[in-house]
Structures are given as C-alpha cells and as structure tokens.
C-alpha positions in Angstrom: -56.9 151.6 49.5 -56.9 149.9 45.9 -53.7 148.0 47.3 -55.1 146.6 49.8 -58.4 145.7 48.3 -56.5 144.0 45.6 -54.4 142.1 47.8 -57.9 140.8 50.0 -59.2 139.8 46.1 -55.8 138.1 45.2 -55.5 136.0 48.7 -59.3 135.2 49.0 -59.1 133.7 45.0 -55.7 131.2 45.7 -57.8 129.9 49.2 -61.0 129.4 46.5 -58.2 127.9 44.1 -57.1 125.4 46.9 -59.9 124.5 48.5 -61.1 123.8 44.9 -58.2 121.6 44.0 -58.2 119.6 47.5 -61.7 118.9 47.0 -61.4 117.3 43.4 -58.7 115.2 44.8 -60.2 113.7 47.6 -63.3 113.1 45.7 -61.3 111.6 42.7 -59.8 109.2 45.7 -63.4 108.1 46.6 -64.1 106.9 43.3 -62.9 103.6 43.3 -62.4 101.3 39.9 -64.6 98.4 39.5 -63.0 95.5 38.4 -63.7 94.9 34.8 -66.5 92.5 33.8 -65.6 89.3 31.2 -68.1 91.1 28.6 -65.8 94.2 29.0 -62.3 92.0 28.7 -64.2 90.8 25.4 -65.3 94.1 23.8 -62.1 95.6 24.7 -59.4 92.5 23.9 -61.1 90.0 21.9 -59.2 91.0 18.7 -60.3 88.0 16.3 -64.0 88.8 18.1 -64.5 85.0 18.4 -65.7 85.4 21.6 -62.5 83.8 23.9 -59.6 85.6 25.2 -56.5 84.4 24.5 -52.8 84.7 25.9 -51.7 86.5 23.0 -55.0 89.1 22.8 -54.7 90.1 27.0 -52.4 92.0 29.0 -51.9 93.2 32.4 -52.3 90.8 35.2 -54.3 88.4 33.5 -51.1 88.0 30.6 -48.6 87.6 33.8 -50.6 84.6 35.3 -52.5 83.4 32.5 -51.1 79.9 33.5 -52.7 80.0 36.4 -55.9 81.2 35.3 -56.7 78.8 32.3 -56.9 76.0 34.9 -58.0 73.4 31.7 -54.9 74.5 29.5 -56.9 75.2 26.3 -55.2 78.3 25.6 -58.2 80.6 26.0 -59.5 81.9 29.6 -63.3 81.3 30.0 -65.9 83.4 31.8 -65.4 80.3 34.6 -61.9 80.9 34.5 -62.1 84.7 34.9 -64.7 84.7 37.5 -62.1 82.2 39.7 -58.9 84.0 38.8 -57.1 84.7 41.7 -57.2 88.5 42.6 -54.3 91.2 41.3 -52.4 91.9 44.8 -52.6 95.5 45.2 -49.7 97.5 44.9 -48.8 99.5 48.5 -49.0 103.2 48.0 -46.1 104.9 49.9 -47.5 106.9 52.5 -46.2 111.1 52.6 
C-alpha cells in the first residue's frame, strides 16, 4: 500500500512540476520587449553624460548602421534621428 501511494504522490508532483514549467514559458513568450526609448539609450550609453550618443558610446544595431542613422553626419544620433532609424530586422527563430 505505501508503494503505491508513494508512486501516485511521485507522478502527481512531476505533472504539477510540468505544467508549472510550461506555464512560465509560455507566459515569459507573451511578454514582449519594448523597444528602448532615446532617454533610456542616454541613461544607459551616454558615457561622457553630455546628453548625445555617439558612435563610440552605442552598440548593437544602432553601432552597425550608425551611418545610416545620423542622416546629418555630425557624429552624434539625435532624438530625430533615433525616432526615424530604420527598424532592427528581426532575426527568424527556427521553428522545432
């Protein structure tokens, strides 16, 4: 009897365990990044804190097509600039 009433415990807490665990990962899936604002860019790359972002303070995809992006060469991206950057292309998740 103790077997069997173990074995009912030990099955029923690995279903709880995955249904747990496949819940967490869909919700972490519908919880979906915001693109960063230019105030957040600033608090988080503005290294000198002089309020621009240059080519030497970013990375990502704004550092691989910063020509693109400071459309009046100065050598800083502007909150204009930012807002009219062309948008990251999304990388294609392989599909299981």
């Amino acid at each position: 009897m103790k077997s069997s009433t173990l074995k009912v415990v030990l099955v029923f807490g690995i279903a709880l365990f995955m249904s747990s665990s496949a819940f967490a990962q869909s919700k972490d899936r519908q919880e979906r990044k915001e693109p960063p604002t230019y105030a957040q860019l600033l608090k988080e790359m503005d290294k000198n804190e002089d309020g621009k972002l240059s080519e030497d303070e970013i990375k990502g995809p704004l550092k691989d097509d910063f020509a693109k992006i400071d459309t009046d060469e100065d050598g800083f991206i502007s909150e204009e600039e930012f807002k009219n950057a062309p948008k990251p292309e999304r990388k294609e998740r392989k599909r299981d």
